[in-house]
Structures are given as structure tokens and as C-alpha cells.
Steps between C-alpha positions, in 0.01 A plus 500: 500500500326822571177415235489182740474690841292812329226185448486433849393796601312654182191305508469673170821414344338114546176585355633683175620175321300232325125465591331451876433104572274323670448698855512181634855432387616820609323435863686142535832717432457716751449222750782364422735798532249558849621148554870561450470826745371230755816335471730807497331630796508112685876528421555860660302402783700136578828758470360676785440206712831378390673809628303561806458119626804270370821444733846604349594823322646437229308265379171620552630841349565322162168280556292824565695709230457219213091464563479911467698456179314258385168640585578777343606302201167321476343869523673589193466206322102492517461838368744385225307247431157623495589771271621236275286252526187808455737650149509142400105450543429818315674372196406181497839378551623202732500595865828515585717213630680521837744288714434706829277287639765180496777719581232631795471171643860428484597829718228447719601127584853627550406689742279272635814279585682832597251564793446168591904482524480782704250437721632194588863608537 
């Protein structure tokens, strides 16, 4: 656990396995995790409209408090998952599979319903 997280901040603990690849790959990796920030950040941010602009306590509390989790989530996920996917590359191993993007679009339609639910309630 603690080799994982010492990667994502150790750009040299990344570096000291296997051999550099193509820039390029390494580039489109970072775009992605860049990419995945987006969404983290797009999450965070509908939380704070959630809190400051939907009727009803408690359920805009759990609305607001579930799209900061899961921001955050996302957050720690693409870090995750760039140092992976850049260890992988180095080695010449298969980038590394991941369900987070389906269970991603499951969360997010659920609450999709849940704020449509609640702003028509």
C-alpha cells in the first residue's frame, strides 16, 4: 500500500523501473489522469451547487456530500491509475485494466435520477 502511494508522489520512484517509452505515450497518460482531474473537480464543483442551490436539507446534504466523496474518489483514482498505467508502460507490460469507468457512469446516473427526483419533488 505505501510503495503504491510513495509512486504518486516520487516522480522518481516511477522512473527507476523498466526503461522510458515513447514520450508520446507517457504525454497521452498524463492527459488522461489531467482528464480524470477534470472530472473530480466537475464533481466537487456540482456538490457546491448542490449544497448552495437545491431545496430540502436533507437531501441536498447527502446529494452535496456524495459528489465531494466521489470527486474526491475520482482524484484518487487517476493518480492510481496513471502511476500504473506509466509502471506498466515502462515494462512493457499490459496497461492495466479497470472497471471505474462503468462503475463511474453507474454512480453518476444514480445521481442523475437522485437530483432530478429532487428537483422535482
Amino acid at each position: 500500500m505505501w510503495v503504491m502511494i510513495r509512486r504518486w508522489f516520487d516522480p522518481t520512484e516511477v522512473r527507476s523501473e523498466g526503461t522510458t517509452p515513447d514520450y508520446r505515450f507517457s504525454l497521452a497518460n498524463e492527459r488522461t489522469f489531467l482528464a480524470w482531474l477534470r472530472t473530480a473537480l466537475a464533481l466537487v464543483g456540482g456538490g457546491l451547487a448542490v449544497a448552495q442551490f437545491l431545496p430540502g436539507h436533507r437531501l441536498r446534504l447527502v446529494i452535496a456530500v456524495s459528489l465531494f466523496a466521489l470527486g474526491g474518489l475520482v482524484a484518487l483514482r487517476a493518480v492510481d491509475h496513471w502511476s500504473r498505467s506509466e509502471r506498466a508502460m515502462r515494462l512493457g507490460e499490459a496497461l492495466p485494466p479497470s472497471r471505474f469507468p462503468a462503475i463511474l457512469a453507474l454512480v453518476i446516473t444514480l445521481g442523475a435520477a437522485a437530483l432530478l427526483i429532487a428537483t422535482l419533488a
